[in-house]
C-alpha positions as CSV (number, residue, x, y, z in Angstrom):
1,X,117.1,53.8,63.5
2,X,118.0,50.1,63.4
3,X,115.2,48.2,61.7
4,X,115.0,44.5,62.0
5,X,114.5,43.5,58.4
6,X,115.3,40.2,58.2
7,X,112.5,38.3,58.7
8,X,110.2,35.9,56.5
9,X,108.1,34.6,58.8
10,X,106.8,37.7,60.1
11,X,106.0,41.5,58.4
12,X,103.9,44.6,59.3
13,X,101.4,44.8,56.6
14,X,100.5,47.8,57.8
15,X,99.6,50.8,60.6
16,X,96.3,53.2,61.0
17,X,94.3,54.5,63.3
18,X,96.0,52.9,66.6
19,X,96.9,49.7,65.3
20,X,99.1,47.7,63.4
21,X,98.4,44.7,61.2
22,X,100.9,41.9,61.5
23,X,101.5,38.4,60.4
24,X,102.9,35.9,62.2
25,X,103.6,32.9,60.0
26,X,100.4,32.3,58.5
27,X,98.3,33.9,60.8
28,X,97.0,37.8,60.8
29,X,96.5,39.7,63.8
30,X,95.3,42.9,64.7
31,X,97.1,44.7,67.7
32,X,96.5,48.2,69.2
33,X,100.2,50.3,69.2
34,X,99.2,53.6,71.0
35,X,102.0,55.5,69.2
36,X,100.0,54.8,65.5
37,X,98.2,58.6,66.0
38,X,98.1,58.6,61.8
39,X,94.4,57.9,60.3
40,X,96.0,56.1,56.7
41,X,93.0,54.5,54.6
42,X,92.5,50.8,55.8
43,X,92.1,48.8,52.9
44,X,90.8,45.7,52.0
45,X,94.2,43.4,53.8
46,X,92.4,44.5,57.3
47,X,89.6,42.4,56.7
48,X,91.7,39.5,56.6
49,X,92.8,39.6,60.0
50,X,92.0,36.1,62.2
51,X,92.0,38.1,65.2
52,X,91.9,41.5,66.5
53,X,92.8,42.6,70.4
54,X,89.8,45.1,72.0
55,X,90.5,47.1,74.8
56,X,88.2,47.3,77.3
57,X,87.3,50.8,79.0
58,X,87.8,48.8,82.5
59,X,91.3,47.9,81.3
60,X,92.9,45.1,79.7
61,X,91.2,43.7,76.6
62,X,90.6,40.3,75.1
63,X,90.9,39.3,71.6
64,X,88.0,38.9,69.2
65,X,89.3,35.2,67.5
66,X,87.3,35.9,64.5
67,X,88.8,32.7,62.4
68,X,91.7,31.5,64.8
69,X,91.9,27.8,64.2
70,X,94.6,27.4,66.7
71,X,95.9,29.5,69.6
72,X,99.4,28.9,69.6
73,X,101.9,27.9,66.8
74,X,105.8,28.5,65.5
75,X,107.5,30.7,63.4
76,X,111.2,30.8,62.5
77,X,113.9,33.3,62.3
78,X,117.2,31.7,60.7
79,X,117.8,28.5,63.0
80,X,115.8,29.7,65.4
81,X,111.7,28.6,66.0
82,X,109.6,30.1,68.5
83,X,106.2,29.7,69.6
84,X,103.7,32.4,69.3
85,X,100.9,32.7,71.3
86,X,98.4,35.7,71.8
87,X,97.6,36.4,75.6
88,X,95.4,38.1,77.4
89,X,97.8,41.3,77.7
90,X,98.1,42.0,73.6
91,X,101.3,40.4,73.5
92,X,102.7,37.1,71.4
93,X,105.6,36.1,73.3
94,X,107.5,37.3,71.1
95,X,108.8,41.3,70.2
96,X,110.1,40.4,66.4
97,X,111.9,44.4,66.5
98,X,114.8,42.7,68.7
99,X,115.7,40.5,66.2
100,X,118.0,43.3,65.3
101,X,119.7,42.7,68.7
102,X,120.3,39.0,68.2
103,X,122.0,39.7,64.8
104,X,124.3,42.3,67.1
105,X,124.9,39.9,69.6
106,X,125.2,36.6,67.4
107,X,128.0,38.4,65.4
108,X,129.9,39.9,68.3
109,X,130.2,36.7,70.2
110,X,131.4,34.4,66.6
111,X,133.8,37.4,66.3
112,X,135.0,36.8,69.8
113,X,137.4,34.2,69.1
114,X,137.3,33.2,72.4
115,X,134.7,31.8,74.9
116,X,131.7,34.1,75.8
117,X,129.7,34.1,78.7
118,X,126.5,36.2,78.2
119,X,124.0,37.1,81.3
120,X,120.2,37.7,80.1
121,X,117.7,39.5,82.7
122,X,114.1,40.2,82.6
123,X,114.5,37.2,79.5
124,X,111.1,36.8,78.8
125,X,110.7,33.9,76.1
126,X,114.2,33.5,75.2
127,X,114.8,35.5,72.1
128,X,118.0,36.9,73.1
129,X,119.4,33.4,74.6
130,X,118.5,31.7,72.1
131,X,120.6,33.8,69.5
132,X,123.6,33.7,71.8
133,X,123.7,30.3,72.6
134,X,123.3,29.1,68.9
135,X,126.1,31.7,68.3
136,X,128.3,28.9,70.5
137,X,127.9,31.7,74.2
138,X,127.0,29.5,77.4
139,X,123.6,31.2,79.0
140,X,122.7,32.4,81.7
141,X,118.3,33.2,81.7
142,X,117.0,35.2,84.4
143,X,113.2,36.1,84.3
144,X,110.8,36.4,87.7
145,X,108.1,34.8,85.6
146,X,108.0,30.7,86.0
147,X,106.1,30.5,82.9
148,X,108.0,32.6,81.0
149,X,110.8,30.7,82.0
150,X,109.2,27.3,80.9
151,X,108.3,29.4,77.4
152,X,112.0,30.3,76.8
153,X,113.0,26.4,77.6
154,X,110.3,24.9,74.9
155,X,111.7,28.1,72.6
156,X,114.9,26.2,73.2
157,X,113.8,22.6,72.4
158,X,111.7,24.1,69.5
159,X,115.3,25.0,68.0
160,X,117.7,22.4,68.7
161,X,119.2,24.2,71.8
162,X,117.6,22.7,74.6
163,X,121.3,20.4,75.3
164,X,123.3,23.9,74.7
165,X,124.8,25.7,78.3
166,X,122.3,27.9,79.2
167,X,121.3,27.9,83.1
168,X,117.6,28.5,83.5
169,X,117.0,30.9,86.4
170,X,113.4,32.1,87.9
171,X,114.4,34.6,90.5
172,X,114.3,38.6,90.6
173,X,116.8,40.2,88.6
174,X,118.4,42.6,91.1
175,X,118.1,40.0,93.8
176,X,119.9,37.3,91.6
177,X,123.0,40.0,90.4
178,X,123.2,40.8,93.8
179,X,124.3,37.0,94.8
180,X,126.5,36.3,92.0
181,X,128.4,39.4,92.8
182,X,128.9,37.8,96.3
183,X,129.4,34.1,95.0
184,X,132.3,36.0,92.4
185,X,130.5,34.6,89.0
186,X,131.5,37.3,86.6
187,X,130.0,37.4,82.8
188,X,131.4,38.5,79.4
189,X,128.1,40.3,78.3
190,X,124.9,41.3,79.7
191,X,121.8,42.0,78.2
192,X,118.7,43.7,79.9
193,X,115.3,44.4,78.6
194,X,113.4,45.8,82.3
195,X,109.7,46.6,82.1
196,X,108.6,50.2,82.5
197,X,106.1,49.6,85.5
198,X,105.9,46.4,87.6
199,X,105.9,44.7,91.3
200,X,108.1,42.4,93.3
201,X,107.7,39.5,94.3
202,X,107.0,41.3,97.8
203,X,104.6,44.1,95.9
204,X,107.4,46.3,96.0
205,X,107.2,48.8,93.1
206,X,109.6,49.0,90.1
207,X,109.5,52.1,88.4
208,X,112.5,52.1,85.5
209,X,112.9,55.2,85.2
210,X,113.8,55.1,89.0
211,X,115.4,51.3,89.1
212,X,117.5,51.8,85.8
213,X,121.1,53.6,87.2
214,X,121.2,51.6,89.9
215,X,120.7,48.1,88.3
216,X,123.0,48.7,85.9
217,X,125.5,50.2,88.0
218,X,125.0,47.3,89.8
219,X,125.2,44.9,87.0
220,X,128.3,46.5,86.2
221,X,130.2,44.7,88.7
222,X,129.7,41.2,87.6
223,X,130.7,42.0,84.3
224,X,134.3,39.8,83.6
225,X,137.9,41.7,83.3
226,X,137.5,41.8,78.9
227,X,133.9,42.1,78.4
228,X,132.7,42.1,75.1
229,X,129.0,44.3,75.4
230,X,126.5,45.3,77.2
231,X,123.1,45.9,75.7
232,X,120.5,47.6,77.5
233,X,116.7,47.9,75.9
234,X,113.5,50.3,76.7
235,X,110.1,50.4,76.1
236,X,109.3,53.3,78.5
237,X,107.9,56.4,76.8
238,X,109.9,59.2,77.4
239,X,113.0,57.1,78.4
240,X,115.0,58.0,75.0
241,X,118.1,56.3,73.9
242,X,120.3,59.0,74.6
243,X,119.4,59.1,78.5
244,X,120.1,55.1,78.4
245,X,123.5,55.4,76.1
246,X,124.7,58.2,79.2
247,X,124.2,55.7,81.8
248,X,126.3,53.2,80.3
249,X,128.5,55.6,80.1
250,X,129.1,56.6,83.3
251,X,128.7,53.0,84.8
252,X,130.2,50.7,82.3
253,X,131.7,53.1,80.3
254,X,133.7,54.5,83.6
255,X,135.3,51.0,84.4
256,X,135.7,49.7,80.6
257,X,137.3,51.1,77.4
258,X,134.4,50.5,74.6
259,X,132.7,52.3,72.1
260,X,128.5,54.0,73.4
261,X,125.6,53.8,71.1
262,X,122.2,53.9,70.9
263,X,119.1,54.3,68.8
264,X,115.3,53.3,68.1
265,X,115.1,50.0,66.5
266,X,112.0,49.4,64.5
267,X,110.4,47.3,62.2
268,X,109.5,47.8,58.2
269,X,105.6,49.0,57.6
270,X,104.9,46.4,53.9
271,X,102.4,48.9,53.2
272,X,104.0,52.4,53.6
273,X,107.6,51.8,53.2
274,X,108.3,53.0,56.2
275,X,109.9,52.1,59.7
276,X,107.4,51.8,62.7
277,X,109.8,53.2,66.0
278,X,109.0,49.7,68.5
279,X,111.8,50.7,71.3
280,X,115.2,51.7,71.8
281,X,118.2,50.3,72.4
282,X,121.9,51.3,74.4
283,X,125.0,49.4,74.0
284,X,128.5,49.6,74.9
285,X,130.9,47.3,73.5
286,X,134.7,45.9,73.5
């Protein structure tokens, strides 16, 4: 497993009972994690949480702001700042395991030695961009979501980037590779991190386990003569690392000579010692 273990503004503190116990700067939340099926004693450090996220039996949840002076504030990871702020899903805007990935990608486009253009879909807040561009890689950010899109850009300004080329896209992924095979833009790395359920703009239905192969496949073909990597990520249960690592194989792996990976990635537990699994990831690279 590749843990992400370089952070000081955020840690694990620790994991029982279906949930996880996190700070984020200076802040302490509680979060459910559906894979924590271990009852470990909760001691006293739970108590200090500012807020805790309830699910309700109807679905969804809402947190329980127990002393939250603020609902939204930044936390840094080397040169980078992002903002964090709880929503109504569980989530931050922010998944701290894929630092990891940014380290990866950071170091393979400085090692370059040339320039490096890098495609992000399904970008969310930026994370991934963000390490690329400040690694000297011009952008490009694809997300569905306007406001995720508007996240990622004040992500950007947060950290000095905001003047760096990156090309800030709302559109649908597939839809958007689609054109830019047609228009002949072509990109030195991609990197993908698709949702596990969802629905188009049109309410069609995404299903990854069904979209994956043909997305990449598809993404495949705007990928430029050298690339340098392709890095594909998975939250889907069931989905393992393995089954991802084989379809880069036989898309980009078939057209490019490159060394296949893949593994969970995970971040350190303060309390245990011990790695909580928080996805997996695939790459291929030059």
């Amino acid at each position: 497993m590749r843990a992400a273990t370089n952070w000081k503004d955020f840690e694990i503190i620790d994991t029982s009972s279906g949930e996880k116990l996190e700070r984020w700067g200076d802040v302490i939340l509680a979060r459910p994690d559906p894979q924590i099926i271990w009852n470990t004693p909760k001691g006293a450090e739970w108590k200090k949480a500012n807020a805790r996220y309830q699910r309700s039996s109807s679905g969804g949840g809402q947190w329980d702001n127990k002393s939250m002076e603020k609902d939204q504030w930044t936390i840094a990871y080397g040169p980078l700042t992002f903002k964090i702020s709880p929503t109504g899903f569980k989530h931050t805007g922010l998944f701290p395991e894929q630092a990891v990935n940014w380290d990866f990608m950071a170091d393979k486009i400085r090692a370059a030695g040339r320039p490096v253009s890098v495609l992000n879909l399904f970008a969310y807040t930026g994370g991934a961009t963000l390490a690329c561009a400040q690694a000297g890689a011009k952008v490009c950010h694809v997300d569905a979501s306007k406001g995720m899109v508007a996240w990622a850009r004040e992500n950007a300004q947060l950290s000095g980037l905001i003047d760096k080329p990156i090309r800030w896209i709302v559109d649908d992924c597939k839809k958007f590779v689609e054109r830019e095979i047609r228009r002949g833009n072509r990109y030195d790395a991609i990197v993908m991190d698709p949702p596990s359920y969802g629905r188009g703009p049109g309410g069609e239905v995404w299903k990854l386990e069904e979209a994956i192969y043909p997305l990449v496949d598809l993404c495949a073909q705007v990928l430029s003569d050298k690339p340098l990597f392709f890095l594909l990520n998975s939250y889907t249960t069931g989905l393992s690392p393995s089954v991802m690592e084989y379809i880069l194989g036989v898309t980009v792996g078939k057209k490019y000579k490159g060394k296949l990976s893949s593994s969970e990635i995970g971040l350190p537990v303060r309390k245990s010692g011990f790695i909580l699994p928080c996805g997996s990831t695939a790459m291929w690279e030059e």
